[in-house]
C-alpha positions in Angstrom: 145.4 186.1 131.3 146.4 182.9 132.7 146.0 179.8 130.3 142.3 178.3 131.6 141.6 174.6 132.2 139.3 173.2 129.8 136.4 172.8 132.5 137.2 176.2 133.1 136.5 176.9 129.6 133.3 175.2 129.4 132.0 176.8 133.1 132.3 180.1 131.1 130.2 179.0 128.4 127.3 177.5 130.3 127.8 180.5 132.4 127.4 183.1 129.9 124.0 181.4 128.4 122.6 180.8 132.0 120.5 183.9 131.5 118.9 183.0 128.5 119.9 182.2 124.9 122.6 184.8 123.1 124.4 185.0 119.6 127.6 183.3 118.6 129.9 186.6 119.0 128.1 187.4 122.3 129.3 184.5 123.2 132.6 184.4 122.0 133.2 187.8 123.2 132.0 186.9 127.2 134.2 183.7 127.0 136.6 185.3 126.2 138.0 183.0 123.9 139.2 183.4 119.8 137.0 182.0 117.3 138.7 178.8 116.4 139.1 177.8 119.9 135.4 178.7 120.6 133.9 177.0 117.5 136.1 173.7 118.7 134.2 174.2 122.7 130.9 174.4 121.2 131.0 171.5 118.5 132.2 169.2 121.8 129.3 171.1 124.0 127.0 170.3 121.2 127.3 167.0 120.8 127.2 165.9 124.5 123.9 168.2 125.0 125.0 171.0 126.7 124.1 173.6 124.3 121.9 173.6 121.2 122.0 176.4 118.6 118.3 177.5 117.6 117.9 180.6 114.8 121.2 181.2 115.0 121.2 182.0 119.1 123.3 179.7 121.3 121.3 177.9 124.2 122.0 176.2 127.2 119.9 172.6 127.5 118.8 170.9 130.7 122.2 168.7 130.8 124.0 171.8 130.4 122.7 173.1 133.7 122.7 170.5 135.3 127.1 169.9 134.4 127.1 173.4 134.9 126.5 173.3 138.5 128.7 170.2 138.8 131.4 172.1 137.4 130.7 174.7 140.2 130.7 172.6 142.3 133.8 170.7 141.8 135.6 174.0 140.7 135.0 175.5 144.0 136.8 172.2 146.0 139.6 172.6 143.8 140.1 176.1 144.2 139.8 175.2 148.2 142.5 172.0 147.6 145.0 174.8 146.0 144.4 177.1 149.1 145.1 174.6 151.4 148.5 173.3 149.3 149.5 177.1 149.3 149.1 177.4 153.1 150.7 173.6 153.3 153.6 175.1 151.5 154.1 178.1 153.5 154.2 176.4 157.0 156.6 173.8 155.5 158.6 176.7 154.8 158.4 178.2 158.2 159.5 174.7 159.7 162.8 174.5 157.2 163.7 178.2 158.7 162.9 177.1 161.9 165.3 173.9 161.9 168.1 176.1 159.8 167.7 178.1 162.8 167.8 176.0 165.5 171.2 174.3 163.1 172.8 177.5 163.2 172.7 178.1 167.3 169.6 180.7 167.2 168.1 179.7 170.9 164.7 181.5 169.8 163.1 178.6 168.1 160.2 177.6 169.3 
């Protein structure tokens, strides 16, 4: 598995309580995280408001939905900014081969 961004990290979390309040290891588990990391994410989630723990389940708050879906939200333009970097990179490849191309005496360059 690739090494997560920490908003990454946090999406998860707010993800996996979205449906309704869980225990810690449920948690844990569909993070997909180890328990020192974990316990380190929830203390920060904790004290900003995101999540609240209540007889021993883990719950998302209000604020936690509502960065939740900023975190979407801003996730989803990133993931769009790599895409268009990736196809950026390609065509700036195809232009290099084309100009070695044309440098090299190949009269089919466009």
């Amino acid at each position: 598995m690739k090494k997560r961004k920490s908003y990454e990290i946090v999406e998860s979390i707010l993800n996996v309580l979205e449906d309704g309040p869980k225990p810690f290891t449920r948690v844990l588990f569909l993070s997909y995280l180890t328990v020192e990391p974990f316990r380190r994410y929830i203390e920060k989630l904790e004290k900003r408001g995101l999540v609240r723990q209540t007889d021993g389940l883990l719950e998302i708050t209000e604020e936690g939905r509502r960065v939740k879906e900023i975190i979407a939200k801003t996730a989803s333009e990133i993931r769009h900014f790599k895409a268009l970097e990736e196809e950026c990179r390609m065509r700036k490849k195809e232009k290099e081969e084309e100009l070695l191309l044309l440098l090299e005496g190949n009269k089919n360059v466009h």
